[in-house]
C-alpha positions in Angstrom: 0.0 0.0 0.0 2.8 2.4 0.8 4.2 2.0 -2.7 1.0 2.5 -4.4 0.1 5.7 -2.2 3.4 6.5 -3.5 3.0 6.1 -6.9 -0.2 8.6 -6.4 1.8 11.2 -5.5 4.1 11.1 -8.0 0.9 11.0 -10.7 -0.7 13.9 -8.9 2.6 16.1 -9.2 2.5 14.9 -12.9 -0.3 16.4 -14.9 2.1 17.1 -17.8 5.0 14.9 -19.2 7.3 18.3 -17.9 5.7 17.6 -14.8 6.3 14.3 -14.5 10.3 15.1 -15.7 10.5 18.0 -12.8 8.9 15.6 -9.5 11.3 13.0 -11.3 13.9 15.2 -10.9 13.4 16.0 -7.2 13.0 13.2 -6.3 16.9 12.0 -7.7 18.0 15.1 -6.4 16.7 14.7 -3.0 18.5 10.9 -3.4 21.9 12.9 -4.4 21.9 12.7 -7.8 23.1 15.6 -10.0 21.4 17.2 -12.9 24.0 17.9 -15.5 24.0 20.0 -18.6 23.6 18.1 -22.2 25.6 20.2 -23.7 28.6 20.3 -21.9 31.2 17.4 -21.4 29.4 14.6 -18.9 31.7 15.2 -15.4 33.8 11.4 -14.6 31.2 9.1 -13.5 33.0 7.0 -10.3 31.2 3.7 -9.2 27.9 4.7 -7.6 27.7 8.4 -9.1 24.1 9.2 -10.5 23.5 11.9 -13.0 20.7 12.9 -15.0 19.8 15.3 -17.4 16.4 16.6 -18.6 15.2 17.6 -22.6 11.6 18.8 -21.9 9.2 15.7 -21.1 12.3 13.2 -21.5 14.7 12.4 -18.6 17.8 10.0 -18.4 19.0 9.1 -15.1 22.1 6.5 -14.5 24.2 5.6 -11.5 27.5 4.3 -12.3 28.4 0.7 -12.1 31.3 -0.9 -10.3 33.3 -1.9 -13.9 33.1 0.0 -17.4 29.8 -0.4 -19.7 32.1 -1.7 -22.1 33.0 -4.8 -20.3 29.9 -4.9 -17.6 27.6 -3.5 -19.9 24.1 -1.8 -18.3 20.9 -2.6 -16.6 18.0 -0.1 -18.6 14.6 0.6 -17.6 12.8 2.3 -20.2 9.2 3.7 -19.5 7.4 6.9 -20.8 6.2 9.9 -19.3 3.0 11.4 -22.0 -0.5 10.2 -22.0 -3.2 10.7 -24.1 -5.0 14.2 -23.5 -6.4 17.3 -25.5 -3.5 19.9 -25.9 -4.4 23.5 -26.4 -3.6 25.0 -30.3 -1.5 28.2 -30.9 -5.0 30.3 -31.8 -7.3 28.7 -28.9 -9.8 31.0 -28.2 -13.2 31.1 -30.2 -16.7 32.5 -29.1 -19.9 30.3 -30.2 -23.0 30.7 -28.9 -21.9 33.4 -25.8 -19.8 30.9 -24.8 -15.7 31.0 -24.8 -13.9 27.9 -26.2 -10.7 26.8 -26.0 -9.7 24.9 -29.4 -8.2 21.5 -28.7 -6.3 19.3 -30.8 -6.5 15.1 -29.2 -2.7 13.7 -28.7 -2.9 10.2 -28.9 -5.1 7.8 -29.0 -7.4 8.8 -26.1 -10.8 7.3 -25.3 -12.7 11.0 -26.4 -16.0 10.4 -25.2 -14.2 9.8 -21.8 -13.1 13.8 -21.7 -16.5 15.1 -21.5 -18.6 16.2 -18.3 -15.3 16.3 -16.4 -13.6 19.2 -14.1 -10.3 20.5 -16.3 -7.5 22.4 -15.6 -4.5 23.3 -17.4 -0.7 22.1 -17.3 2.0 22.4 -19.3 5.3 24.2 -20.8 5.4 27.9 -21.8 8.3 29.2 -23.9 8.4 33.0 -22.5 10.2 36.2 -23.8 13.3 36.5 -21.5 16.0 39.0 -20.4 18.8 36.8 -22.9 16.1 35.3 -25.1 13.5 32.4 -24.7 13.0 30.9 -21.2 10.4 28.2 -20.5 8.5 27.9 -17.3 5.8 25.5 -16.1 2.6 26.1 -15.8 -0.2 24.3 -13.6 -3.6 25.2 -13.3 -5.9 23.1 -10.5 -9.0 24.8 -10.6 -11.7 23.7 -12.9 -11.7 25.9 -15.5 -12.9 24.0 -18.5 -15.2 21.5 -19.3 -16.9 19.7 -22.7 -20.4 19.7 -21.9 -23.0 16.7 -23.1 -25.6 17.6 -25.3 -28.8 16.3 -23.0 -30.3 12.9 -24.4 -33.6 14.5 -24.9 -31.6 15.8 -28.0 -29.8 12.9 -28.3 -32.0 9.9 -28.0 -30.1 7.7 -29.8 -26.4 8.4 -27.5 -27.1 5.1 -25.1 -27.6 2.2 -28.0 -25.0 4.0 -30.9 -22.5 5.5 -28.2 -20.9 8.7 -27.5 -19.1 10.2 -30.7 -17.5 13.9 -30.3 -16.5 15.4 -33.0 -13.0 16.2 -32.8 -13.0 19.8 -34.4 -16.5 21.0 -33.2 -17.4 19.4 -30.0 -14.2 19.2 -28.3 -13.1 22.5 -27.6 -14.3 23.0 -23.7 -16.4 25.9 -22.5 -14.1 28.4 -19.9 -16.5 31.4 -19.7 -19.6 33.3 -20.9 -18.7 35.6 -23.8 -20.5 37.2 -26.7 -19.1 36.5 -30.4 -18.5 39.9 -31.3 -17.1 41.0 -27.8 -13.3 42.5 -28.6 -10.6 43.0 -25.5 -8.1 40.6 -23.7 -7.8 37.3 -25.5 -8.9 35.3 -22.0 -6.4 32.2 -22.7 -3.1 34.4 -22.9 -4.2 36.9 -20.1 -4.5 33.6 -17.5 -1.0 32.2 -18.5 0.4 35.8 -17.8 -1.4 35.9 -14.6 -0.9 32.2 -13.6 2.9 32.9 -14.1 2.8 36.8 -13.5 4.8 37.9 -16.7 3.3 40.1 -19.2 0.5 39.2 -21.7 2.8 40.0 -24.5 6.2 37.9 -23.4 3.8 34.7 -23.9 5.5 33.5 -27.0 4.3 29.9 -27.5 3.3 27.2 -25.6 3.0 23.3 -24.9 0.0 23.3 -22.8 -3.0 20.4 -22.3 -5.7 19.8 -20.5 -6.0 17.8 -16.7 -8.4 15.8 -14.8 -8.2 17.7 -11.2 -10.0 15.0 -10.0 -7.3 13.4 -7.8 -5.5 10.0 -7.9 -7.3 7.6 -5.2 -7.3 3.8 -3.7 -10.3 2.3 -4.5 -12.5 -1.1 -4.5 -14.2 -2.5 -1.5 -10.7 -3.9 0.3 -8.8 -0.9 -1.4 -7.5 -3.5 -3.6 -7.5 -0.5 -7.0 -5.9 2.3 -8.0 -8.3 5.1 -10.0 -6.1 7.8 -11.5 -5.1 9.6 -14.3 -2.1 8.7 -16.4 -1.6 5.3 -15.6 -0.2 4.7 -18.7 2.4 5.3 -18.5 3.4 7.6 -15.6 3.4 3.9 -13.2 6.2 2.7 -14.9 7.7 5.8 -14.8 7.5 5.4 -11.1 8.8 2.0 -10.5 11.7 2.9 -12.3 12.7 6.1 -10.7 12.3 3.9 -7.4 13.7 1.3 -8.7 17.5 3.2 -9.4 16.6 5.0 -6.0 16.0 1.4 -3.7 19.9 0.8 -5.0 20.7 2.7 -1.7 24.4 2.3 -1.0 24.7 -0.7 -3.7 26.8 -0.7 -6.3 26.9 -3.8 -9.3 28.7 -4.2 -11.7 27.0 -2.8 -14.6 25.8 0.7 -14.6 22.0 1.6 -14.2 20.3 3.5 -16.9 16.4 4.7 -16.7 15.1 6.5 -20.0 11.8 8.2 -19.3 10.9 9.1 -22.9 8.1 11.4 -24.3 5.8 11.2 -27.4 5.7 7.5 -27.0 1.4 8.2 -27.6 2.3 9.5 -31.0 4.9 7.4 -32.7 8.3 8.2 -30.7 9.4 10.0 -33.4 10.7 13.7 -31.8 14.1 14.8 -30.9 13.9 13.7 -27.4 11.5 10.4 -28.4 12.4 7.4 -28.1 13.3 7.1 -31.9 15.5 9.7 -31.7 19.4 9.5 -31.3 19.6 10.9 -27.6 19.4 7.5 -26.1 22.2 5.6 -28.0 24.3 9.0 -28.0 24.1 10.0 -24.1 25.0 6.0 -23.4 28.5 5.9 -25.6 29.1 9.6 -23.1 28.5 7.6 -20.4 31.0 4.9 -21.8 33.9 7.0 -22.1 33.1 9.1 -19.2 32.8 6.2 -16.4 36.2 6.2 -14.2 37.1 3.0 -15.4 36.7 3.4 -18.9 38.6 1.1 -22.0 36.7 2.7 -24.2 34.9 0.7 -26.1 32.2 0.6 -28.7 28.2 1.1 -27.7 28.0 -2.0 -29.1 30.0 -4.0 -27.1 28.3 -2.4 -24.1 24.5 -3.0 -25.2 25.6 -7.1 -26.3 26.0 -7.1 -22.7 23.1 -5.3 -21.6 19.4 -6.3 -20.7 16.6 -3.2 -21.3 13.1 -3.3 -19.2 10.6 -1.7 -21.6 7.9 -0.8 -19.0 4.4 -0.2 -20.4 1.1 -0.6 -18.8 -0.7 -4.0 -20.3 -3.9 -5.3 -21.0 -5.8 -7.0 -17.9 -9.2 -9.4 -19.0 -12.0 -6.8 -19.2 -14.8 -8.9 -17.0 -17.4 -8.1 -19.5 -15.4 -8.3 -22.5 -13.1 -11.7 -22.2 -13.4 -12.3 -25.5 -11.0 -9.5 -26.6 -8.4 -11.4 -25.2 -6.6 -14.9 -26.7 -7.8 -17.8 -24.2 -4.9 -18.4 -22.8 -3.4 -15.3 -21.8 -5.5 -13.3 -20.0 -3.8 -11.2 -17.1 -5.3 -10.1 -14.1 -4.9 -6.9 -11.3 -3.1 -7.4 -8.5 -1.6 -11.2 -9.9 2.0 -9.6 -10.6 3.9 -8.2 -13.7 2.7 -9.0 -17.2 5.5 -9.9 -20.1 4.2 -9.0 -22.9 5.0 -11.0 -26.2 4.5 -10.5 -30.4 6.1 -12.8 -33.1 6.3 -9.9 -35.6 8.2 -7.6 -33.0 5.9 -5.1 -32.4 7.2 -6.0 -28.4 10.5 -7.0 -28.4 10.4 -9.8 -26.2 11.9 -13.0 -27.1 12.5 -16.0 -25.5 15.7 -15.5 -23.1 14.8 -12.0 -22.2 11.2 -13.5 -20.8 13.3 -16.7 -19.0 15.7 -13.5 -17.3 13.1 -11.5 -16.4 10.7 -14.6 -15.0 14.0 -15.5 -12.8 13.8 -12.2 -11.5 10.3 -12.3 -10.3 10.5 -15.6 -9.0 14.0 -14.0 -7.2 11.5 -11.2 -5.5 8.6 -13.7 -4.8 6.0 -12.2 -7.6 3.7 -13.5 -9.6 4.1 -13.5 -13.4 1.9 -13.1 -16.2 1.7 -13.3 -20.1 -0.1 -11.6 -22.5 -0.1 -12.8 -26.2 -2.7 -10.3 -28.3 -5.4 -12.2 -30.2 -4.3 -13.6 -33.9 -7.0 -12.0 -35.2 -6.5 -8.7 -33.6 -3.7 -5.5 -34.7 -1.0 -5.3 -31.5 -0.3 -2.8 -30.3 3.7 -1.3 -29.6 5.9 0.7 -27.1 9.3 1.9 -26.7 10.5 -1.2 -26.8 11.0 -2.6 -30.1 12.3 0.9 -31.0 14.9 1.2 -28.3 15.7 -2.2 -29.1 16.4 -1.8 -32.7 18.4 1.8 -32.1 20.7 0.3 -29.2 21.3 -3.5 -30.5 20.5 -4.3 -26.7 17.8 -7.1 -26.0 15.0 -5.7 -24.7 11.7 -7.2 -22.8 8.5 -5.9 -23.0 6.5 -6.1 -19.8 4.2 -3.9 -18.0 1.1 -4.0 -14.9 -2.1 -5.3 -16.0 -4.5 -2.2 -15.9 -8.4 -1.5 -17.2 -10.0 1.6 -19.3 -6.1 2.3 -20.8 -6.3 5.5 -22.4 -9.5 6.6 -20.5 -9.2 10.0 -18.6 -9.7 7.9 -15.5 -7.0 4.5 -15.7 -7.6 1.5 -13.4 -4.9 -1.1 -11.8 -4.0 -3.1 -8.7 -2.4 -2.0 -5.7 0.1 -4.8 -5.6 1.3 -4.9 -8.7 3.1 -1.4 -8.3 5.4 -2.7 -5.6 6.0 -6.2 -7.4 6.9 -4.3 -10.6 9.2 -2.1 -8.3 11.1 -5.0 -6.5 11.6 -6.7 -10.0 12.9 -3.8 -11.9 15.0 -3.2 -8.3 16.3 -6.8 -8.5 17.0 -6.4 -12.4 19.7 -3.8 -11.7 21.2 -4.7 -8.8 21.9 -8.7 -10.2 20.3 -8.8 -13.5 
């Protein structure tokens, strides 16, 4: 329970992947890691050293290992720190109806109909006008400012036996105020980012900035056996393995820890600080020559020695919808981590990477499941096939079985958090 309460604090100090890089960040500082600049030269890294450095909604964190990557390779926990939401467009405002709107454009492959009739505020990154040029800041807004209203279902009789279907373009865009169409003065969006962050209207230059459940993260379920929260996927596994390179404590293995945290996994990982960029291969040959013990050495020698965790929520059997699932492979809440397996690579799981990571649950005492998509079903993907293919390393995919993924609200199990934790934990220290 402690480790799930936990893990709701970190989600509730997360509404935006920046967020969830900054209460990452305290948190390894608070532990004594150092933040360190990406552009300059990495400082010597001396057996049990931990650095990290931030690019927006991305963060890579490693601790250094007892003997040089080259010859003890690394232990890599990749996860990913955005979720599906609405994020706000460069020309938001627009008055229908006496009503202010906010346009919205959907980032990933949310559940929409979820979104509406919910309290929203507003979170994000804001690029500002500065003394020596652009500065960013965040920005987090609590109260329930927006909302996308239903239409009633006496105008909608038909909503409860064809569904809910918002329009992305039209009925999206949340009411934030009463306003007439023609009315002129203070465009209402910019004026509350320069008083939320007390700048001036007109040093707003640009912004990445979405919309938040403020409905907190809770336990839930008659024995408190759930967690309900927002941004499940994928901010858990984000958790477990900032934890899991923090419960090192005083430790040091051979092989040095690596946890990549990567944004715009929802949308294809393709970004300069994605997954599919170069950062992650590039920072790890720095570490290489920068480790106190260093032979220098290719990445590649490193990474044929290395094992990667790619750490993404999975599919647990819906109780009224079994049949989604293949027969066989049907995980469950709260009955340990799920590995996560696809012949055509879409995870990157194969068969020795599943027998190492088993061994470590079984190390840890937890439960292990496996999921297997349906044959006659498209799989889904994650970071890992992609981080496996740009490093050479092998990779498992694996994640905690959850309900209504990509729903506003997420749902999992309380024990699976600290199972996930103690495996990852054990993966770094012996693994």
């Amino acid at each position: 329970m402690a480790n799930a309460n936990d893990m709701l604090a970190f989600i509730a100090a997360s509404p935006s992947p920046f967020h969830c890089v900054a209460e990452a960040a305290r948190r390894l500082v608070a532990a004594g890691f150092t933040q360190v600049d990406e552009a300059e030269a990495l400082p010597r890294l001396n057996p049990g050293d931990g650095f990290f450095i931030a690019r927006g909604g991305t963060l890579i964190a490693w601790r250094g290992g007892a003997v040089c990557p080259s010859v003890a390779g690394f232990r890599l926990l990749g996860a990913h720190t955005d979720s599906p939401n609405l994020r706000i467009k460069p020309n938001p405002e627009r008055r229908d109806e006496g009503y202010v709107r906010w346009a919205v454009e959907p980032y990933g492959g949310l559940l929409v109909a979820t979104w509406s009739d919910r309290d929203l505020g507003l979170s994000g990154r804001v690029a500002l006008r500065g003394a020596g040029g652009v500065e960013t800041r965040l920005l987090r807004v609590d109260r329930p400012i927006a909302r996308i209203p239903n239409i009633a279902i006496h105008l909608n009789r038909k909503v409860n036996d064809e569904g809910l279907k918002l329009n992305k373009q039209t009925e999206l865009p949340p009411v934030v105020a009463l306003g007439t169409e023609d009315a002129e003065g203070e465009e209402l969006f910019r004026a509350l980012v320069s008083q939320e962050l007390a700048v001036a209207r007109d040093d707003v230059l640009a912004w990445d900035l979405m919309l938040h459940d403020v409905s907190p993260p809770t336990i839930g379920g008659l024995q408190g056996e759930f967690v309900f929260t927002p941004r499940l996927d994928n901010q858990a596994m984000s958790y477990c393995a900032v934890e899991a390179i923090l419960a090192l404590g005083e430790d040091v293995p051979e092989a040095t820890s690596v946890i990549m945290l990567f944004d715009h996994e929802e949308c294809g990982s393709r970004s300069e600080r994605g997954a599919e960029s170069a950062l992650g291969g590039a920072l790890l040959r720095r570490i290489i020559a920068s480790h106190a013990s260093s032979r220098g050495g290719a990445l590649s020698q490193a990474t044929a020695r290395s094992l990667m965790v790619s750490a993404d929520m999975a599919h647990a059997v819906h109780p009224a919808l079994s049949g989604r699932h293949d027969p066989d492979h049907k995980p469950r809440m709260n009955a340990g981590p799920v590995i996560k397996h696809n012949v055509n690579t879409r995870y990157a799981t194969d068969s020795v990477v599943a027998a190492r990571f088993k061994l470590a649950c079984a190390d840890v005492g937890a439960p292990v499941q496996e999921f297997v998509n349906r044959s006659d079903l498209t799989c889904g993907s994650t970071i890992g096939a992609i981080s496996a293919a740009k490093l050479a390393c092998p990779t498992v995919d694996v994640g905690c079985a959850m309900l209504s993924m990509h729903s506003i609200r997420e749902q999992a199990g309380v024990a699976d958090v600290s199972w996930m934790q103690q495996v990852m934990t054990r993966l770094l220290r012996d693994g």
